[in-house]
Each structure stands twice: as structure tokens, then as C-alpha cells.
N, C-alpha and C positions, 0 to 999 in steps of 0.2 A: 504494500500500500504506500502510497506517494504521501506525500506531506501538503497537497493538496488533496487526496481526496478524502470521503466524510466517513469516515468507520460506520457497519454495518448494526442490527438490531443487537444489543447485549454490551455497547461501550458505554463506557461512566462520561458521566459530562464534561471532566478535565482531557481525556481525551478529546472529544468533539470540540473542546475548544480549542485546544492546542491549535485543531486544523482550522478552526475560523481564524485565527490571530492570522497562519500564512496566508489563508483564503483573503483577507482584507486588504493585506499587503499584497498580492497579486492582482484583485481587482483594480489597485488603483493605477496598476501599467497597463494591465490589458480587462479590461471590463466586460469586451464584448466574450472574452472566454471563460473568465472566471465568476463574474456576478452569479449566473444560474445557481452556480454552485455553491454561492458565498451563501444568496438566500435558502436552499437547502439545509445547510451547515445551519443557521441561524435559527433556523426554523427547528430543527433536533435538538438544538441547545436551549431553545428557552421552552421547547416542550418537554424537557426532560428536567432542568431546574424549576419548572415551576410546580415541580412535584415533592421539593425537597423541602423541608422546615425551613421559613427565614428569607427564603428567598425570591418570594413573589413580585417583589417589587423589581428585584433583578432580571427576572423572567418577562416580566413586562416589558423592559429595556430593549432586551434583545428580541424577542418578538418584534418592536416597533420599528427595529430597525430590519428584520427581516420583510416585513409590510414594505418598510421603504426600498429596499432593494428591487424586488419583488412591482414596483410601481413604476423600477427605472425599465424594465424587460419590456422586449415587445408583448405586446398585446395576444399572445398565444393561447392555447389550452391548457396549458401546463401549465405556465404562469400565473396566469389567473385563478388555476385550481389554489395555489400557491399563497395568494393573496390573499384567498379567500380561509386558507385554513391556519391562517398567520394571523388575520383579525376575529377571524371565532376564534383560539384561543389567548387571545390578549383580554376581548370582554369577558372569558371566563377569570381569569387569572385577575382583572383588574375587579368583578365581583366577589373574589372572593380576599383579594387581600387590601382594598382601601375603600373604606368608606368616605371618602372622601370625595374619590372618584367615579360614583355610581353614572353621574350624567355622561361621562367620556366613554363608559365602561357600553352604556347604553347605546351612544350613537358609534361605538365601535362596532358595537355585534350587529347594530342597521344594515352599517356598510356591509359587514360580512354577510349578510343575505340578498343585499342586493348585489354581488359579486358574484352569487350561488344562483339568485336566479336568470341572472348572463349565461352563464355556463349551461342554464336547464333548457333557456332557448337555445344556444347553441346545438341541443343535444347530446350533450357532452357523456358518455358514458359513467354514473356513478353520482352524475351532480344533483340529482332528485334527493337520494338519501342524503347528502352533505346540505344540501335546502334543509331538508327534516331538519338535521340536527342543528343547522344555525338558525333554525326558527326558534326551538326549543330555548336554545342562547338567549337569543333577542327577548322571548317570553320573561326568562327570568333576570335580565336586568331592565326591563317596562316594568315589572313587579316590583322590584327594588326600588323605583324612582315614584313610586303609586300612579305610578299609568297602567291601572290595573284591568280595564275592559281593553285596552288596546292590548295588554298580553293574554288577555283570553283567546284574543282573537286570532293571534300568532302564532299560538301552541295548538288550538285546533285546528289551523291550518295545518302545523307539523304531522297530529295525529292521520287526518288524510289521507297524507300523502304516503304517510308508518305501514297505514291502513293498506295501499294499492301497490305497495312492495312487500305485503307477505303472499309467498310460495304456495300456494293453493295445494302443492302435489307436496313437498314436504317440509312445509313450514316455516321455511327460514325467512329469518323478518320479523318472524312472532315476537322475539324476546324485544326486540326493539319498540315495536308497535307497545308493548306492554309497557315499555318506560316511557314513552310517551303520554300513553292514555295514564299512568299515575301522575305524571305533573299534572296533566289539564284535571285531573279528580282534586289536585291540590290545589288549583288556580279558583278550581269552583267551590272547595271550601271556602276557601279563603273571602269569597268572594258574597257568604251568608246562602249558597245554593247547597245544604248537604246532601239533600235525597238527588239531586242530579250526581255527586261528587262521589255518593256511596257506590254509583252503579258502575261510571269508570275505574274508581280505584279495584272493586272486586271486579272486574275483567280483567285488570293486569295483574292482580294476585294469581287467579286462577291460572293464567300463563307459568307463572313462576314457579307453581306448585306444580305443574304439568313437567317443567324442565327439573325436576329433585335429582329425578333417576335418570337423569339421561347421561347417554355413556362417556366414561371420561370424567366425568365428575363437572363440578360448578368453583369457578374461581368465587374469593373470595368477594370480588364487587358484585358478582352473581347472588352472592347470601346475603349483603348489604341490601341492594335491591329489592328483595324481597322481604326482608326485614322493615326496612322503612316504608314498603306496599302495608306490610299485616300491621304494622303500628299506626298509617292512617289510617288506614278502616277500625281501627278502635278510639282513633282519637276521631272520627266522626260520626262515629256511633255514640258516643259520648256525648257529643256536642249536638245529637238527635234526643238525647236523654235516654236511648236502648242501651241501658248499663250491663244487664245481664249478657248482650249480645254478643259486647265488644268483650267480654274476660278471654273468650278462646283466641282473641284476635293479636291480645297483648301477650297471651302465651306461647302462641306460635315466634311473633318478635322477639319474645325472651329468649327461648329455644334457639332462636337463629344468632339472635347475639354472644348467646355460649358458644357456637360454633364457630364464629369469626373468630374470640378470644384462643378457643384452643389452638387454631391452623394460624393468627398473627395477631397475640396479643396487643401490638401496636396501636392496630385498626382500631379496636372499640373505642378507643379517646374519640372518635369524630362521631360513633354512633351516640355514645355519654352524652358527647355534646349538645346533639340533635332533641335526645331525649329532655334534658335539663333545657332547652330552649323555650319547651313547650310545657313545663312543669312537672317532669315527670323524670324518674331515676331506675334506676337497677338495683334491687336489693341485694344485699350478701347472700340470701338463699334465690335469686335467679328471677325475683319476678320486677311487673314492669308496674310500680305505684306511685301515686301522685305525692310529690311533697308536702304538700298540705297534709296527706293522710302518712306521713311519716315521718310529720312530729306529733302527729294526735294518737299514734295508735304502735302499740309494740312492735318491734319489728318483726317477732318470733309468730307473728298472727299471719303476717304476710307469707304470699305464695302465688306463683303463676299463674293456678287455678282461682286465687281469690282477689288479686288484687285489679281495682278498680280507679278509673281517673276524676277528677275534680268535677265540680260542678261547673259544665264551659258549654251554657248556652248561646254564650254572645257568637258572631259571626266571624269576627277576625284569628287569622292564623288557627283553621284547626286542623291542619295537618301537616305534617313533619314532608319538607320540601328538600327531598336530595336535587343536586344540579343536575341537568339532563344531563352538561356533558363532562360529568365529572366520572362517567363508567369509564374503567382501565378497558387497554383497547383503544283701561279706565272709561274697566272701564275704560275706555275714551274713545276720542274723534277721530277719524278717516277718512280719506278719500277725497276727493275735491277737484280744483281745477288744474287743468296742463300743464300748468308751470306756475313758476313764482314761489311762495311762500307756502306753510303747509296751512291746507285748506278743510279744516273740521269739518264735516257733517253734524246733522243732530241723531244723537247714537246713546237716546235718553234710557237705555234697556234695564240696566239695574233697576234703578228709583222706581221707576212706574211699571215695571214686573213686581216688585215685590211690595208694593204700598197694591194693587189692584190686585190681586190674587188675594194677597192676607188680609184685603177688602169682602172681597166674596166667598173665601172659604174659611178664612181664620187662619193662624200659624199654621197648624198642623193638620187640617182639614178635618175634624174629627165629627164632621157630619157623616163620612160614612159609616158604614156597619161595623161594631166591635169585633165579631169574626169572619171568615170567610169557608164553606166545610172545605175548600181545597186541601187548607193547613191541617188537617186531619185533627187527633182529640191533641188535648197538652201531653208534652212528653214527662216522663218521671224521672227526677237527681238520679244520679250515682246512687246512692244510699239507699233510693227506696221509695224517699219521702219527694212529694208532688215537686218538680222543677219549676221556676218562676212559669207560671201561665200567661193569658193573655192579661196585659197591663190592665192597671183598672184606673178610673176615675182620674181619681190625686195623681198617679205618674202625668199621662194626659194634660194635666189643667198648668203642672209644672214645666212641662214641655212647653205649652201655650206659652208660660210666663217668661220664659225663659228669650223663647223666640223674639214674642213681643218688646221685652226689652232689649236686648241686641239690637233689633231694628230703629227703636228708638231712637240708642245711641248714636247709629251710622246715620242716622238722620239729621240728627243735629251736630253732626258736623268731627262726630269722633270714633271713624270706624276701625281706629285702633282697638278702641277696649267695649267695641262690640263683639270682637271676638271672640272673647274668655268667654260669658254668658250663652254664645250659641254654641261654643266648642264643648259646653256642659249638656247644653241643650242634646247635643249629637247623641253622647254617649247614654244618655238616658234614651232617646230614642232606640235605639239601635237593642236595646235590653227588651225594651218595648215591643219592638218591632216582633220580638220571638212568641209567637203563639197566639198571635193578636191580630192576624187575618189583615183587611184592606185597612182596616184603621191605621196598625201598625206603619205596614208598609207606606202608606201616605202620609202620618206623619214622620218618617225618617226621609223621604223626598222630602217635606219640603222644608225638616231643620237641614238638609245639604244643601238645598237650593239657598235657603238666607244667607246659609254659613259660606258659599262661594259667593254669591255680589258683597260679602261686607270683607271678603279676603281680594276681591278683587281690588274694591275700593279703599281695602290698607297698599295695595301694592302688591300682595301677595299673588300674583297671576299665577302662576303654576299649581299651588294649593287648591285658588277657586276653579280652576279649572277641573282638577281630581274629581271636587265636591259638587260641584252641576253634572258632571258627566257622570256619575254613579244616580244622581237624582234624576237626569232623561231615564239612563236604564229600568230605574225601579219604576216610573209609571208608563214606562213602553210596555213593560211586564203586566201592569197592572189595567192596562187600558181597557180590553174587551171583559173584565170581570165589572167594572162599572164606566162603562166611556162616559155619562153624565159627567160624572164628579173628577175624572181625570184628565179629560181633555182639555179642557184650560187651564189644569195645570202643566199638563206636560206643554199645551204652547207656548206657555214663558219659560220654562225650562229652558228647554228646544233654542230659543232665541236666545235668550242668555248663554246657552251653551256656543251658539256661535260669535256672541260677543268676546267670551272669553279664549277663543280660538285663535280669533280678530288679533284680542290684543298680544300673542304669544305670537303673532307671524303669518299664522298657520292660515293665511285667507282663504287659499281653495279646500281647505277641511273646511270652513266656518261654513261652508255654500249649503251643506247637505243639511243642519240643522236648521239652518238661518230660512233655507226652502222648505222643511217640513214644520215650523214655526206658523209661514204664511197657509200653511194648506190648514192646518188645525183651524185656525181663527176664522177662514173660509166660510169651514164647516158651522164655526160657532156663531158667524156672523148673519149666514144665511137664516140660521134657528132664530135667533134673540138678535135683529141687527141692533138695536136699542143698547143694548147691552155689552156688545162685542165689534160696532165698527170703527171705535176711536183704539181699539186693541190692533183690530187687521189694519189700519191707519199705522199704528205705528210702525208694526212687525213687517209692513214692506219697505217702508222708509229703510229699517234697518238691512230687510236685504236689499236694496239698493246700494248700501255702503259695501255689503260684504262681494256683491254682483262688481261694484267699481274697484275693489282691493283686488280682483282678480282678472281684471284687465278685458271684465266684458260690459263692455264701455253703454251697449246700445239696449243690452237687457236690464242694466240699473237705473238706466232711463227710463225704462216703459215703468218700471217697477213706482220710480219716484211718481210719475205722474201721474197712477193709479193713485197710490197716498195724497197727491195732491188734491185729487178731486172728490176722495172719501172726507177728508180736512174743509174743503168749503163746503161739502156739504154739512157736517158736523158746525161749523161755523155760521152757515144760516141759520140753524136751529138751536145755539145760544152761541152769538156770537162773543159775550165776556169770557165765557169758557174756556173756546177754542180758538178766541186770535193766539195765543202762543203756537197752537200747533200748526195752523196755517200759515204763521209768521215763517217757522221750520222749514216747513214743507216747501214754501217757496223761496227761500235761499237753498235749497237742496237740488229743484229743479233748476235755477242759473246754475248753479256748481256741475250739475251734468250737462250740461246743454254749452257750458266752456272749454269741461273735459273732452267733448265733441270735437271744437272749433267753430260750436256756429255761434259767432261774434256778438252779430247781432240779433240773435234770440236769447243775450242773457239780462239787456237791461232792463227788460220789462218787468220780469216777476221779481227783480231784485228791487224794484221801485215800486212794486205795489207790496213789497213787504215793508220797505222805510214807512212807507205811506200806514201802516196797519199799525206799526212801531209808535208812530208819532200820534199816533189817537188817544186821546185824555179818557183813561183809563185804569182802574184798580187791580186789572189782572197783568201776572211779571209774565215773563216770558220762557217762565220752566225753569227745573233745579239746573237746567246746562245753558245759563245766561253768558256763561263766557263763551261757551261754544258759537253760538251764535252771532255772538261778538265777535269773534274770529274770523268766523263764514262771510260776515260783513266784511271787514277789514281788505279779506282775501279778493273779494269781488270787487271793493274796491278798486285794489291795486290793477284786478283785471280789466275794469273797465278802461280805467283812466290810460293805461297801456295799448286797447282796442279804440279810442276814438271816442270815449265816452265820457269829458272830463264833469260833467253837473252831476249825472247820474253817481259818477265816482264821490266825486264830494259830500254828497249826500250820504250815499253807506258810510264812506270813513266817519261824517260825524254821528250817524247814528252808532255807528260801535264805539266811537267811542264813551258816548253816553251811556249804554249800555253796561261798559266795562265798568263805569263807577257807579253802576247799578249793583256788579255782581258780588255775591259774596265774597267776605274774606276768606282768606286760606284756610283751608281744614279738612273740605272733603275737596 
């Protein structure tokens, strides 16, 4: 073997470095013959160091720099297999050793699927199951960062595709398909779904069980695997309150955990780990009991057959998530004119979603029905004794209260320490929410929904975002068991959801909620227009904004001008009401009709809203008076640049009047 080439399977990683060190120094004379090889090299070293205690961080390193080798190559099949299996394990390796780094970790393992599914078009022999697994990847650091329905979504795709690569004639594929369908059983606990999450995880149990006796025996990740299959199926039995069910379930994980210890004492420290994550331990006589119950109870009582897990109704974390690929082997304003300065829209989604909802239903909705028979009877504790049932009354009215003031706060201008109140609010619900039918479930939407516009309006984007998008889920879920009562709520959701889309970048994701916003209110507007057209008024407006962030210029136009004509008419019919809104609405249509270039169609509506402005009048012009202000200013500028100096001087002093109209700093 030459002192460039990469030692084969079975060398210690000071070997394989030794030959990256000459490999580095040869690339840098001759690249075109050595790079391939460098990244190779790079790629064995930091997959093999990042196995080792201590040195994860190291392994990251050198992976990154194999990625960059690896991005100098042409554009081949190899290469790119290359790149691809360089950054799926970097996002493992950086999940699992810095928390620091979840967000790099995350859009490391993006790329690596989008590199994966290059290769799957290309048809690249092999690259579908390498998809699988960098799916799997991407699932679990989305999880880690609470973009938790987008990793659902990811891992079911992995499952899939698990699913159309096993061997119909003799099986092979199975065992993989099985550690797939356990994370998505994990993903769906996790995610408050356990009777969906029971059914996955005992489909990949029953796999594992199948593979016991198969010839040759099973490596120790093979026992692990299985082990941490039988362990969540008892800790979601658990968290169903079928205490009796799960005992065999924790016995068989105990069983299998003796068996790693005997064949690589080592090993069990990472199963310990997993176990004591989730509250629960290995006794000295071999069984799997919850902490709680082992400081309250002998130890000498305990036993595989008897020992039982905590009382863990709630929805978060209930089941013990190995890595897939860790088996060996503001609010705010947008959009506007062409040029110039930045040109706000009126993108009033927060305030008047949550003041008009919590109008017509209350915080927490709890006009609907206390149970629903879908959630079947209440489950029973661990113990024996009844587990928290469907909430009563007093949880409920605390919820209310809780909500109501949060909203308060954020209202008056301090959506800092509205948080705390609704972040209380959350966690009561969410206890609630367990055995307590549509009620529950509607009031845990819509303490998320508050709890993301007032994390919105702290700054917090990325949080409200978590929290509206688990609130669309829950009354997407909920909608055909009562559409009455959920349909207006999920349209403010919906919209909210793509405001907070809006505000992270994300404009062509915002398109899909910001559209199924307008279709709800539609609906609701056609039933009750009295009651729901100053709603679809506004929820176009806003996709307007989210139609113009996406560069489709002529559908955020038709959009506005729809809201504009629901606005005068709403305006005829009390006009002190609605001059704010039509005031909006027609700096929204100049702002699109410039975005255009058509010059001269934008000074009209921009002069018959100064003109609305200037009318001796008690009604302000909405809680987004600067925005407005802004829209003015910008039009302004526009005109006075297209030929239009009165018209211009007009808006600039109407904003600027306006601005010393507007509140002070707070929200």
C-alpha cells in the first residue's frame, strides 16, 4: 500500500490519517488526481472518529472538510454520492454532540437530502435507500429544533420509501423498514398521537422479534434496536394509561438490555442513558422502573414482571428516540412598490385574529362539547387508581384566565410578559387536553395560537411559528368532528400561520396557508356575511402581501382589489367603523398597481385615501398606524419620482401626521 492510498475496512483512524496528512499535501500539486481520494480519506476519518468518546467535535471538522473537497469535484455520480454521505453524517455527528448547533446540524442534513434526491433522479443505483436514511437524518434534527410536523413529514416520507424496498421474495429491507416505522411511532408520540404511534412502533417490534433467530446471530445495534422498539411501546402504553399492558413490554427491554451488557458491557451506558432521559432506570435485579417509584418503594419489590412506569399522561417525549442513523453499518409589513424604500402593506393578522376569535368563541373555545366518544373511556394511572380524566370546570375557566390575560398584556403594549401567563396557560392545557374530547383539543389550539402572535410580537419568530403551526394541525384534525365551531378558528390560524412564515423568509410556504385562510372565510362569509366579510376583507388583503413576497405580482393584485371592494362595501354600511380599513385597502391597491409599473393608476386610490384620512373623525386608523404611515410615505416618494408632485405632497404630509398619531414604542 502506497502512502497515498486509504487503508481498507478494519484500520484504526491514526492510520487513515496518517494517509490524509500525505493525501492533503498531494492535492495541493496535483488536485485533479488526488482530491477524489483526499475526500474518501476524509470521509473514513471523521466517520470512524466520530465514533470514538470526545471527539465529535473533531469529526465534524473533518467531515466539513470532506463536504468541501467533495464540492471542489466534478459534478459526477460518485461525487455526489460523496457529498451526500459527508453531510448526512456531519448533521448526525453535529446532533449529537452540540447543542449549540442544532440549527447548522439541521440545515446540514436538508442539504444532504437534497443531494440524495439528485442522485434518485438521476437514477443512480442505491440512492433511494440513502434518501431513506437522510430523510430519517433531517427528521431528527427538525425535531431537535421543534419543527416538529415538518419532521413528521420527512420520516414518513423515509418510511415509504423503507416500505417499496423491502424484498417481497425474501425480505430484505425489513429490518430497515422497521427502524424507520419506530422513529415515525416516536415522532407520533411525541407529537400527543399515541394510539397512531402504538400501531407503528409494534410493526417494527414484531420485525425484530421475527429477526431473534435468524442465522448468524444479531449484532449488538441489532439488540439495541429492539430494545428501544419494546421500551416505547411500554412507555406509550403508559402514557395511554394501559399499565398492565406495557409490564411484558419493559420486560422484554430488560431482557435485551442484559444481553447487550453480557456481549459489550460498554454499550449499556447509552441505553442507561436513554432510559434515565425519560425517567426510568435498570434495577440491580434487571427490571425497567420509574424513578419516582424507586425512591417510594423497596427495591427488593421490584422485578421485570412487576415493574411499572410513572404516571405520563401528558403528550411530550413518550418514547425513547434512538437516531435512525446511529445503527452500526411582526409580525410585520411586506411587500410594496418597485423600488425605492421599503414599502409596508397593512398585515394587521395578529391583533385582529386574536381580539375577533377570542370575541366569538372565548380563549379557549369551550362552547364545544366536554367529550368526544372518538377519545374512547378515561385511561387508568400506572397504579391502578383513575389517571387525570377529562378536565373539569376550574382547569377550563383557569385556562380562560390565563389566556385572557396574556392577551391583555400584549395588548397594551407589553408582549414580553404576556408570555409567562400563556406559557402557563399551554401546559395546563395540554394536561387538559388528555381525555377531554373536542373541548380539550380546542382549547390547547387556541392557548398555541395566542401563545405564537404574542411570541411573535416579542420577536420570538421561530417559537410562534412552532406554536401556530401545531394549532393549524390540531383543528385541521378537529374540523369534520365539528366544522361549526372550528372553522373560524382554524381560518385565523391558517393566516396567522402564514404570517408567521412571512416573517421567517419563508414567503412561498406562507402561500399555502395564507390560501387556505381565504377559502375558510369564503365559506364562512357566504353562511353569516354579517358576521365574517370584514374577516375575508382582511385574510385577502393578507394574501395579497404573501401573493406579492412571492413574486406573483398580478394574483396579489386581483386579491387586493377583491378586499378592496368587500372594504367599501363594509364602509357604506358604517362608515366610522370601516374608514380604517378602507383607508388600508387603498394604499395596498397603489402599492400593487406600482409594483406593476402602471404609473398612472396609482394616484388615485392613494388620494382618495388622504382624502378618507383627512375627514374629522373619532375612528384611528388601526393598531398598524405606522404601517400605514409608511405605505404613505413610500407612495409618496413614488409619486413624486413618476410625475406626480401635489398628489406626493399630500401623502408625505398625511404620514407624517399620522406618525405623530402613532403609538409609542412597545409593541
Amino acid at each position: 500500500m502506497t502512502e497515498y492510498e486509504v487503508p481498507g475496512p478494519g484500520a484504526s483512524p491514526d492510520e487513515i490519517e496518517r494517509v490524509v496528512v500525505s493525501l492533503r499535501r498531494a492535492a495541493g500539486t496535483d488536485p485533479d488526481r488526488y482530491l477524489p481520494e483526499l475526500g474518501h480519506g476524509l470521509l473514513r476519518l471523521g466517520s470512524l472518529i466520530a465514533t470514538e468518546p470526545g471527539r465529535l467535535d473533531e469529526a465534524v471538522d473533518v467531515l466539513e472538510e470532506a463536504a468541501a473537497v467533495y464540492r471542489r469535484l466534478p459534478e459526477g455520480h460518485l461525487h455526489l454520492a460523496g457529498l451526500g454521505i459527508a453531510l448526512q453524517r456531519k448533521a448526525l455527528a453535529l446532533g449529537f454532540g452540540f447543542a449549540e448547533r442544532y440549527e447548522e446540524a439541521r440545515e446540514t442534513a436538508r442539504e444532504a437530502v437534497e443531494v440524495w434526491r439528485r442522485l434518485v433522479a438521476r437514477g443512480v443505483e442505491g440512492s433511494r435507500a440513502e434518501l431513506a436514511g437522510a430523510l430519517l437524518v433531517l427528521g431528527g434534527r427538525l425535531a431537535d429544533t421543534g419543527h416538529h410536523h415538518e419532521a413528521l413529514d420527512r420520516i414518513t416520507e423515509a418510511v415509504e420509501i423503507r416500505r417499496l424496498l423491502v424484498d417481497r421474495t425474501d425480505g430484505t429491507g425489513r429490518t430497515e423498514l422497521a427502524s424507520a416505522l419506530q422513529e415515525l411511532g416516536v415522532k407520533l408520540g411525541e407529537m400527543g398521537r399515541q394510539d397512531e404511534a402504538i400501531v407503528h412502533l409494534r410493526l417494527a417490534l414484531a420485525v425484530y422479534r421475527e429477526t431473534a433467530g435468524a442465522a448468524g446471530g444479531r449484532t449488538v445495534g441489532d439488540l439495541g434496536e429492539h430494545a428501544m422498539a419494546a421500551f416505547a411501546v411500554g412507555r406509550t402504553l403508559i402514557g395511554l394509561g394501559r399499565t398492565d399492558e406495557a409490564r411484558p413490554y419493559f420486560a422484554e427491554a430488560a431482557a435485551l438490555h442484559a444481553e447487550i451488557g453480557a456481549r459489550e458491557p460498554a454499550a449499556v451506558a447509552f441505553f442507561d442513558h436513554v432510559f434515565a432521559r425519560h425517567g426510568y432506570r435498570v434495577t440491580y435485579k434487571g427490571g425497567i422502573l420509574a424513578w419516582e417509584k424507586i425512591r417510594s418503594t423497596p427495591e427488593t419489590t421490584s422485578s421485570p414482571e412487576t415493574a411499572t412506569g410513572p404516571d405520563t399522561t401528558g403528550h411530550p417525549d413518550t418514547s425513547a428516540r434512538p437516531d435512525p442513523a446511529a445503527r452500526p453499518g411582526a409580525p410585520g409589513t411586506v411587500g410594496g412598490a418597485s423600488e425605492g424604500p421599503g414599502t409596508p402593506d397593512r398585515d394587521d393578522t395578529a391583533d385582529r385574529a386574536a381580539s375577533a376569535s377570542a370575541a366569538r368563541t372565548g380563549p379557549t373555545a369551550r362552547t364545544a362539547p366536554a367529550a368526544s366518544d372518538e377519545d374512547g373511556p378515561a385511561p387508568t394511572g400506572p397504579t391502578g387508581r383513575a389517571a387525570p380524566g377529562p378536565a373539569g370546570p376550574a382547569a377550563f375557566e383557569r385556562i380562560d384566565h390565563l389566556n385572557a390575560h396574556g392577551l391583555a398584556l400584549a395588548h397594551s403594549g407589553r408582549p414580553g410578559l404576556a408570555v409567562e401567563p400563556l406559557t402557563e396557560a399551554l401546559a395546563l392545557a395540554r394536561a387538559a387536553a388528555v381525555g377531554s374530547g373536542l373541548a380539550g383539543s380546542l382549547s390547547l389550539a387556541r392557548t398555541l395560537h395566542n401563545l405564537g402572535l404574542v411570541q411573535a410580537w416579542s420577536g420570538r419568530r421561530a417559537e410562534a411559528l412552532e406554536a401556530v403551526d401545531e394549532a393549524v394541525h390540531l383543528y385541521r384534525r378537529r374540523l369534520g368532528t365539528a366544522p361549526g365551531a372550528v372553522r373560524p378558528l382554524l381560518a385565523d390560524s391558517a393566516d396567522s400561520l402564514g404570517s408567521r412564515l412571512a416573517g421567517l423568509g419563508r414567503h412561498r410556504d406562507a402561500l399555502a396557508p395564507a390560501t387556505e385562510a381565504v377559502a375558510l372565510f369564503r365559506q364562512l362569509a357566504h353562511a353569516d356575511p354579517d358576521a365574517y366579510r370584514g374577516e375575508l376583507a382582511r385574510v385577502l388583503n393578507n394574501l395579497s402581501i404573501r401573493l406579492c413576497d412571492a413574486d406573483r405580482h398580478i394574483e396579489a393584485l386581483a386579491a387586493t382589489e377583491e378586499s378592496l371592494e368587500l372594504h367599501r362595501d363594509l364602509h357604506r354600511d358604517d362608515p366610522q367603523a370601516h374608514l380604517p380599513g378602507l383607508a388600508h385597502a387603498l394604499t395596498n391597491l397603489a402599492l400593487r398597481r406600482a409594483r406593476l409599473g402602471r404609473h398612472e393608476a396609482v394616484a388615485a386610490p392613494t388620494a382618495e385615501a388622504v382624502h378618507l384620512l383627512r375627514q374629522p373623525t373619532r375612528s384611528r386608523p388601526g393598531n398598524d398606524v405606522t404601517g400605514l404611515a409608511e405605505s404613505l410615505a413610500c407612495l409618496g416618494w413614488y409619486l413624486r419620482r413618476n410625475g406626480h408632485p401635489d398628489a406626493a405632497r399630500d401623502a408625505e404630509r398625511t404620514a407624517r401626521r399620522l406618525r405623530r398619531r402613532a403609538p409609542k414604542p412597545g409593541r
